[in-house]
GUVOMAR-684227 format. One line per field, with one value per residue (C-alpha): residue in three letters; x, y, z. Coordinates in steps of 0.02 Angstrom, whole numbers, plus 32768, in hexadecimal, padded with zeros to 4 digits. Each point is the difference from the previous one (the first is absolute). Example, Ala and Ser with C-alpha at 12.3 -4.5 7.8 and 13.67 -1.06 7.14 Angstrom:
# GUVOMAR-684227
kelo ALA_SER
X 8267_8045
Y 7F1F_80AC
Z 8186_7FDF
***
This chain:
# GUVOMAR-684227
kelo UNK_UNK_UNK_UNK_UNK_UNK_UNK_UNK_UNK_UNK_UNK_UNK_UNK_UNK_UNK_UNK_UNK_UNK_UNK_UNK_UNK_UNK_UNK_UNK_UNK_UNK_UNK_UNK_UNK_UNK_UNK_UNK_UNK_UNK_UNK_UNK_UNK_UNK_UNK_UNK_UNK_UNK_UNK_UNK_UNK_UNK_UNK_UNK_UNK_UNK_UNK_UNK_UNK_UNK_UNK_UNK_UNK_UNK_UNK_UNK_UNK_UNK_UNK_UNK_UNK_UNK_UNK_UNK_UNK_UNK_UNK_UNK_UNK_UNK_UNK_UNK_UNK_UNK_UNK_UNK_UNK_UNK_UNK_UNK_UNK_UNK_UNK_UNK_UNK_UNK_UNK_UNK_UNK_UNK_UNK_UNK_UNK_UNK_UNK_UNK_UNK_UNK_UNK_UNK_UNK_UNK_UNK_UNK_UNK_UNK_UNK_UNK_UNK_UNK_UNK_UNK_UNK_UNK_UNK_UNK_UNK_UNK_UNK_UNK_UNK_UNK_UNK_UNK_UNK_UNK_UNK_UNK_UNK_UNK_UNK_UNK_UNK_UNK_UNK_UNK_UNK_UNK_UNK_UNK_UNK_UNK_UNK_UNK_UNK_UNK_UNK_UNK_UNK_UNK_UNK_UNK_UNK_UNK_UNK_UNK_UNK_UNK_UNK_UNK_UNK_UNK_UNK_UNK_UNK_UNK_UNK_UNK_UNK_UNK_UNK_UNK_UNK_UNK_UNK_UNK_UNK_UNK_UNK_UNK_UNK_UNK_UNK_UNK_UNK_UNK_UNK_UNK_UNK_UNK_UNK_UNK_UNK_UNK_UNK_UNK_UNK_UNK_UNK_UNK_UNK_UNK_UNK_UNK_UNK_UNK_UNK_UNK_UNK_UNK_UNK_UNK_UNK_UNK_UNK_UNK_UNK_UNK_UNK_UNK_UNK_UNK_UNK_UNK_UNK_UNK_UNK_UNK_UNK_UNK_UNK_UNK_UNK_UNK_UNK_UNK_UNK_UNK_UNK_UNK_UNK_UNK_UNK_UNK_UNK_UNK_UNK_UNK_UNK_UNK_UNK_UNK_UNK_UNK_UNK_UNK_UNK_UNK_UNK_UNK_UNK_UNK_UNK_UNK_UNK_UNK_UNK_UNK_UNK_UNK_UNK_UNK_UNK_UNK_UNK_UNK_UNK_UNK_UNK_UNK_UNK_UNK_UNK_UNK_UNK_UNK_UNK_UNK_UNK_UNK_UNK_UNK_UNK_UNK_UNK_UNK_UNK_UNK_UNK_UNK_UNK_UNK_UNK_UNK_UNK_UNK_UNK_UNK_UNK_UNK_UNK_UNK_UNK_UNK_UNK_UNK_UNK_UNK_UNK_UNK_UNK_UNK_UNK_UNK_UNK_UNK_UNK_UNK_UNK_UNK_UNK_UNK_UNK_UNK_UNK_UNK_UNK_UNK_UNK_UNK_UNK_UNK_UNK_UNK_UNK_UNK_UNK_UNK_UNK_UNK_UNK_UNK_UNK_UNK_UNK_UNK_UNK_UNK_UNK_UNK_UNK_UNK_UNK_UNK_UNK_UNK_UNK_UNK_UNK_UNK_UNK_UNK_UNK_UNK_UNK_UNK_UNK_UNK_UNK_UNK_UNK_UNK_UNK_UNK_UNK_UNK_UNK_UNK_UNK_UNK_UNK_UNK_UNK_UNK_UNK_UNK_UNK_UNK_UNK_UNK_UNK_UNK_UNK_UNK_UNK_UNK_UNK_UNK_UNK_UNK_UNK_UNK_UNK_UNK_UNK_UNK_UNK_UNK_UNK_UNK_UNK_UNK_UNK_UNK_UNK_UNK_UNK_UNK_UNK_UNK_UNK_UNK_UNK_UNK_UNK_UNK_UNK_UNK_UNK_UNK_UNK_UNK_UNK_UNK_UNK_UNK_UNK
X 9B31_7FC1_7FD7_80B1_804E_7FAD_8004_80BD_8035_7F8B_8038_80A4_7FC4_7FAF_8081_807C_7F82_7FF7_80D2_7FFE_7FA8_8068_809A_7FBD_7FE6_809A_8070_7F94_7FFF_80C9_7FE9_7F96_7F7B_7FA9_800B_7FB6_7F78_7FD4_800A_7F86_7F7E_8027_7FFF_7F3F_7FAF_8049_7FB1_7F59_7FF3_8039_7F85_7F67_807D_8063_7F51_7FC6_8095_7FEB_7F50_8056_803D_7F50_7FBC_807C_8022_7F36_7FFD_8094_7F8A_7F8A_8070_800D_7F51_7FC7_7FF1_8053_809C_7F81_7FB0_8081_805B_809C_7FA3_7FA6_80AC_8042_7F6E_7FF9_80BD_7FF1_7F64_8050_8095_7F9E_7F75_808F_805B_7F56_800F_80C8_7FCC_7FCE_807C_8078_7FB2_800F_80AB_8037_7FD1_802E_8064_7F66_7F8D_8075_8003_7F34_8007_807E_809B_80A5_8032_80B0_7FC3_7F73_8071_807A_7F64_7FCE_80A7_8010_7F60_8008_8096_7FA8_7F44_8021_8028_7F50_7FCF_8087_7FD0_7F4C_8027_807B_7F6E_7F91_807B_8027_7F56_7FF0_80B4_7FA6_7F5C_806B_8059_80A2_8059_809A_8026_7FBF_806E_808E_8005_7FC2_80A4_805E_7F9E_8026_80D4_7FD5_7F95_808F_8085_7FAA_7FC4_80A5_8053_7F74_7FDF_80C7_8049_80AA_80A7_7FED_7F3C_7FB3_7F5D_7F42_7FDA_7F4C_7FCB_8090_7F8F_7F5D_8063_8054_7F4E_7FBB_8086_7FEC_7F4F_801F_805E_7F93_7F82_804A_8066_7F73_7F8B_809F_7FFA_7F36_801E_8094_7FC0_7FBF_7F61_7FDF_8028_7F70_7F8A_8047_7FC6_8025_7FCD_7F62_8002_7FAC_7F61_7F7A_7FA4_7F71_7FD4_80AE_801B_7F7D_800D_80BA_7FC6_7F73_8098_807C_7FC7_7FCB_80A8_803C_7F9A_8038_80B2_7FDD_7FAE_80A9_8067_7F9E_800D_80C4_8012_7F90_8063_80A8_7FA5_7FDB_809E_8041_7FAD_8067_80AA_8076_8048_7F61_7FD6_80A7_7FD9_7F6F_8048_808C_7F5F_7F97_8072_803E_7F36_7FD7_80A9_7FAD_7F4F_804F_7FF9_7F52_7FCA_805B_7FA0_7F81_8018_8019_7F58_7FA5_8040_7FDB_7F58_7FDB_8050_7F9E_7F5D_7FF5_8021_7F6A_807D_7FAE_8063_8095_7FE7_7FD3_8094_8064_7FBC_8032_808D_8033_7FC5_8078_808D_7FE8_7FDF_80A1_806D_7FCB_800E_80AB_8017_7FAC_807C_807E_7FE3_7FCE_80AC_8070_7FA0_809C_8073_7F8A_7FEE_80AE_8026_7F8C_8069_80B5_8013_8076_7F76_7FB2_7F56_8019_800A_7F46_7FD3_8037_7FC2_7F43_8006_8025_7F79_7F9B_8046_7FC0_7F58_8020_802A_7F61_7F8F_8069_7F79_7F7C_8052_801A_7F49_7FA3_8078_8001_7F33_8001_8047_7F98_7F75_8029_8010_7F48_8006_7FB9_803D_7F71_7FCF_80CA_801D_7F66_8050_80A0_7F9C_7FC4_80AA_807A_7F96_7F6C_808F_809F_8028_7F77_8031_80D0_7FD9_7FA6_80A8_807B_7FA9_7F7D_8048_80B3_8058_803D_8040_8004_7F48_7FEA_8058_7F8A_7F53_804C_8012_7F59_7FAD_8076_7FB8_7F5C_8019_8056_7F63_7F8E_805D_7FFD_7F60_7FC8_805B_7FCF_7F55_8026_8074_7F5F_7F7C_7FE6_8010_809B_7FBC
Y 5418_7FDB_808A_805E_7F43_8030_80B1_801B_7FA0_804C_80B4_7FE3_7FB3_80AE_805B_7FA9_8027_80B2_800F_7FCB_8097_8072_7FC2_8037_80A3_8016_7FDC_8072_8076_7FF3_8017_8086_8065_7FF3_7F50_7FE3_8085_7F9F_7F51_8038_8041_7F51_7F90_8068_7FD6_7F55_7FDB_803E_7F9C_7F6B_8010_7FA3_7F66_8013_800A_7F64_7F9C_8033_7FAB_7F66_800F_8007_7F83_7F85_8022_7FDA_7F6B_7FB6_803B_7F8A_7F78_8014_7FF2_7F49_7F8F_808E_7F9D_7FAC_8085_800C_80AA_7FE6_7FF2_809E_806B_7FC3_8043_807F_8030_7FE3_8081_808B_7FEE_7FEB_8095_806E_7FDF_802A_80B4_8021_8010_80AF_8039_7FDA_803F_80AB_7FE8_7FF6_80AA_8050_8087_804E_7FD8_8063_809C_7FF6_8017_8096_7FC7_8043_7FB0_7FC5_7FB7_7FB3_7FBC_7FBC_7FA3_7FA9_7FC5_7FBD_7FAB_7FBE_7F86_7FDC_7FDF_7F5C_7FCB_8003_7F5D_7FA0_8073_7FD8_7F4F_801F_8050_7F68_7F7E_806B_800A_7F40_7FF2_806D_7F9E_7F79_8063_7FBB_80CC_7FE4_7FD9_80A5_8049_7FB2_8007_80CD_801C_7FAE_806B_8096_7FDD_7FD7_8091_8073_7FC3_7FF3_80C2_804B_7FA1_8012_80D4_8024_7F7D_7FC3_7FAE_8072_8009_80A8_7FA8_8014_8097_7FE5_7F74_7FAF_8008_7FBD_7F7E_7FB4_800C_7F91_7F8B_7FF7_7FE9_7F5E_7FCD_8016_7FA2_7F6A_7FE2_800D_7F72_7F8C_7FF5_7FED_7F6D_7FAB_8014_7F49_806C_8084_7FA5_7F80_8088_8019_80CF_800C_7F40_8055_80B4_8035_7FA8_8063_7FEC_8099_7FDB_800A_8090_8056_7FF4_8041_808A_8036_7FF3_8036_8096_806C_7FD3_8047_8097_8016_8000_8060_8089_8002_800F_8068_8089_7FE6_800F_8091_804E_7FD9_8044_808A_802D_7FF6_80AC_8035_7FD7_7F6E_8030_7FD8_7F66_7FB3_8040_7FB2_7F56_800B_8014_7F7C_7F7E_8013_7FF8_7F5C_7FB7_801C_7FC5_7F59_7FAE_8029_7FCC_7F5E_7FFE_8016_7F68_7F97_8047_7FC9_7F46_7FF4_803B_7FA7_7F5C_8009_8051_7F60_7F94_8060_801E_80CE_800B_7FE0_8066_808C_8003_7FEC_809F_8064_7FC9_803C_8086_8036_7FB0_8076_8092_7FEB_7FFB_8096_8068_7FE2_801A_80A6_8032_7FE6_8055_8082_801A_7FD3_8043_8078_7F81_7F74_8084_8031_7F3B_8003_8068_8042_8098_803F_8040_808C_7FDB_7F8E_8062_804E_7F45_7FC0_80A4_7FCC_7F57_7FFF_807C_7F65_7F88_8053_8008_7F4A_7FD9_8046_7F8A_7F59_7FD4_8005_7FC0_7F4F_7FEB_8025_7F77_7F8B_8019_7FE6_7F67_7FB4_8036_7FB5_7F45_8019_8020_8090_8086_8072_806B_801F_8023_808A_8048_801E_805F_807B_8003_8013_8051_803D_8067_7FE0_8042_8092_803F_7FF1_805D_807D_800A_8014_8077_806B_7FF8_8025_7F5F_7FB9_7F5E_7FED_8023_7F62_7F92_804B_7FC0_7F56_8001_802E_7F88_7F71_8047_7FEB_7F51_7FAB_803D_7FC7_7F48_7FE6_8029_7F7B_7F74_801B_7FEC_7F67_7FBD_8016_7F91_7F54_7FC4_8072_805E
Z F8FF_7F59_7FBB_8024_7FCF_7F4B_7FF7_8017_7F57_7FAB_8036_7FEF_7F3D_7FE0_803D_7FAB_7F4B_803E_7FF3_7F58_7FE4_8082_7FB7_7F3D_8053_8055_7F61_7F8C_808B_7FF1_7F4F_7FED_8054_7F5F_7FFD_8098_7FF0_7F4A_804B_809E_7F72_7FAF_80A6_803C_7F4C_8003_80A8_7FDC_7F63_805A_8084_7FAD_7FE4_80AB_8068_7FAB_8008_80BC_801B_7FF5_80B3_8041_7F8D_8033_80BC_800A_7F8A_806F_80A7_7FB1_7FFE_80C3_801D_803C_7F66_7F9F_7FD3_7F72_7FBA_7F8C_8056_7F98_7F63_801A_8037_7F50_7FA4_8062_7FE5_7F41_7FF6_8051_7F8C_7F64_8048_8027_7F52_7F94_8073_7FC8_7F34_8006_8082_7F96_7F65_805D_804A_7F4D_7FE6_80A1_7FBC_7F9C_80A3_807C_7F7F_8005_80B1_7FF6_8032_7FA5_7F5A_803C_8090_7FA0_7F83_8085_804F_7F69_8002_8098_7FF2_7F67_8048_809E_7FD1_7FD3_80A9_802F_7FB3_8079_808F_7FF6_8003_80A1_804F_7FE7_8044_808C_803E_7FEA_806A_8085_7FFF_802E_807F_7FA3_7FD4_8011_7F60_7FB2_806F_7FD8_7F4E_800F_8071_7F4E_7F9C_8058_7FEF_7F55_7FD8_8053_7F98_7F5A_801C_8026_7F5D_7F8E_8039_8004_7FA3_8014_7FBA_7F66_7FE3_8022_8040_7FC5_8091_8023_7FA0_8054_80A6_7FB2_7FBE_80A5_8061_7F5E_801E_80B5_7FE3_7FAB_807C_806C_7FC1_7FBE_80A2_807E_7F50_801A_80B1_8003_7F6B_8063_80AB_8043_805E_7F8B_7F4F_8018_7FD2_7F4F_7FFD_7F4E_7FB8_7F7C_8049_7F62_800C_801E_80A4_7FF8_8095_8068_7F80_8048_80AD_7FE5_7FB3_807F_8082_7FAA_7F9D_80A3_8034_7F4C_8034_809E_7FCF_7F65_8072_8066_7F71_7F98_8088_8022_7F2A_8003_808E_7FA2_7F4C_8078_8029_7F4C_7FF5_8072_7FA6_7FFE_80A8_805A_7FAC_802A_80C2_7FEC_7FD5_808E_808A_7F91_7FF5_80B5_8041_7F78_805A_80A0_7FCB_7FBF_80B1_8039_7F4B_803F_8099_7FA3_7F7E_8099_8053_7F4B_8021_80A6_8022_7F42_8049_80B5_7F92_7F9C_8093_805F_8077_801D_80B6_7FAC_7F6A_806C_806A_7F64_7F9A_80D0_8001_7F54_8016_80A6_7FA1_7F69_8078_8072_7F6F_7FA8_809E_7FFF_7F5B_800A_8080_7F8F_7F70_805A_805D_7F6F_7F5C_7FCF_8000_7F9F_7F72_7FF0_7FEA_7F59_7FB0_7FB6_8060_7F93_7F7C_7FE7_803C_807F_808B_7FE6_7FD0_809E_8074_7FB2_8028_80B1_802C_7FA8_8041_809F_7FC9_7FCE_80B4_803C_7F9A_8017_80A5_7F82_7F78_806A_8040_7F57_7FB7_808E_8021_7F30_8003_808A_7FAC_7F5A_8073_800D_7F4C_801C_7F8E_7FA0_80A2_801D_7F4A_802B_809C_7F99_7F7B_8086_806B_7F73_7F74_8061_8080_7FF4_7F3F_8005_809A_7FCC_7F4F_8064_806A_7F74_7F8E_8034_80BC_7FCF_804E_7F57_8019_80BC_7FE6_7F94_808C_809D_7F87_7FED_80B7_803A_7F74_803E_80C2_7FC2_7FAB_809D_806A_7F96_7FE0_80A4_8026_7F8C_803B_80AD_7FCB_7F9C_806E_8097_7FA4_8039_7F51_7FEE_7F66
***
């Protein structure tokens, strides 16, 4: 099966990202609650201000899986498919580049952006920090991101996931020295941890370039020969793509960061429950948003070709793939939340007890959404091979900000639920999302001209 052939690499590449990120949280959990409430405040404004970038360097998949679709139409081997999937690749890195300037202009001052929202001024200080070592690692990521959706267009991801598994022993390694030190160093604490994801970063990204440049299949289509000539027109067409995506995913985000700026109102010991549940439920998400990647390339390749039968059955099948998984997944957190939380932290400190008490009951609530959570990303993604991203963008707005955040504020403060209330909102909006995704592709996915 093709699509499970793809998606599986590509999970497993996501998931292995995702433990870079668990394992940062794990050894600042070790260190300190207070560390790993500040680097969860750090981690949710990084992510929204790498979201216009990200969701641009993700219309490349699209972009390409059609242009190579084209080349499997009859006569298409001449219509110069290959040349188009290079300019294609080298727009969406140079479009998602332009996007990173100000995002980093603001992660720069993160410290006095996380006191304007109201968070605590250690915790704020500890944040700026942390991401004033680790910012930097967005220009390599974005770059990673781009390659990775050409690997995927050409159904080649093994190699992402590959050189992610490195990057993950790597990342593990660096974290625990550079946080704790050792052999007589004390260690940078924090920093330490925005440091080693930095350095992974790179690693990512110029492992995954050297085996696109050495490759005898992929190097022929020299990605990076030029990439800063400017092609308006490419430009453009990554950017009507790409930036719903960007919304999209800033929507999603946004709502998780509000939740965990939220929750900073409600002390340090609830923002570092809500980073045990959050990081356990992104963990989770990372192989639907596989399934999802692989759904993109697919119904983009079979799209291109004209090949709607194919395409169809593609985006279905996805779509049970995603939906089987999280089902089991929801069973699982639900049965052994206690026991996930209490592995976050040293349960020797003062607080951790009450930390880890809070995060299974929402880790529960996390378990409840994870059915959801699969189909909105799964349906997403076939969407997007369609390239068909505004009206999804829209349906996030009114799941996630429209429901989900109104109805969890209401919850927590003026219904009494504190932060359990937070975690039931994000779980009806993501209800309301997944209904709503799928809805639309099984409209799309019903037209003869399949969209």
């Amino acid at each position: 099966m093709a699509v499970l052939a793809l998606a599986w690499p590509l999970a497993l590449t996501n998931l292995s990202q995702h433990l870079m990120t668990l394992t940062n949280a794990v050894i600042l959990g070790w260190h300190s609650t207070e560390a790993l409430a500040a680097a969860t405040l750090g981690a949710n404004l990084y992510w929204v201000l790498m979201a216009p970038a990200l969701g641009t360097g993700f219309a490349a998949g699209p972009i390409l899986a059609q242009a190579r679709g084209q080349g499997r139409r009859p006569g298409g081997a001449g219509r110069g498919w290959v040349r188009e999937m290079r300019r294609g690749a080298r727009a969406s890195l140079l479009a998602s580049l332009l996007l990173l300037i100000p995002s980093l202009l603001v992660l720069w001052h993160a410290e006095a952006v996380l006191l304007l929202l109201g968070q605590e001024a250690r915790l704020a200080a500890l944040a700026g920090e942390y991401l004033r070592a680790m910012m930097w690692g967005l220009l390599p990521f974005t770059l990673f991101i781009v390659l990775r959706g050409f690997t995927a267009a050409m159904e080649r991801p093994g190699p992402a996931l590959w050189i992610t598994g490195i990057a993950v022993g790597l990342n593990a390694l660096l974290c625990r020295l550079l946080v704790f030190g050792g052999f007589g160093w004390e260690g940078l604490g924090i920093a330490g941890a925005g440091l080693a994801s930095l350095l992974a970063d790179l690693f990512l990204a110029g492992g995954l370039y050297a085996v696109v440049a050495w490759d005898r299949q992929l190097g022929r289509f020299r990605l990076l020969g030029r990439f800063w000539r400017w092609d308006a027109a490419r430009i453009a067409e990554v950017w009507r793509v790409g930036l719903p995506i960007s919304g999209t995913m800033l929507l999603e985000i946004g709502v998780f960061t509000a939740a965990a700026l939220a929750m900073g109102w409600f002390g340090a010991v609830a923002v570092a429950a809500h980073a045990i549940a959050l990081q356990v439920a992104a963990c989770t998400f990372m192989v639907p948003m596989g399934i999802g990647q692989a759904a993109t390339a697919r119904v983009g390749i079979l799209a291109g070709a004209g090949e709607a039968a194919g395409a169809r059955l593609a985006g279905w099948v996805s779509v049970g793939l995603g939906a089987g998984f999280m089902a089991a997944m929801a069973l699982l957190l639900i049965l052994l939340a206690p026991a996930i939380a209490r592995a976050f932290l040293d349960m020797r400190a003062a607080d951790a007890a009450e930390a880890a008490a809070l995060g299974a009951v929402l880790l529960t609530v996390a378990g409840l959404f994870q059915l959801a959570d699969g189909i909105q990303a799964v349906a997403g993604g076939a969407l997007r091979g369609l390239k068909d991203t505004r009206v999804p963008m829209l349906l996030a707005a009114l799941g996630y900000w429209g429901l989900g955040m109104p109805v969890g504020l209401g919850l927590a403060l003026p219904g009494g639920f504190g932060p359990l209330g937070i975690w039931l909102g994000l779980a009806a909006g993501l209800a309301v999302v997944a209904a709503l995704m799928l809805r639309r592709w099984s409209r799309l996915a019903a037209a003869p001209a399949l969209g």
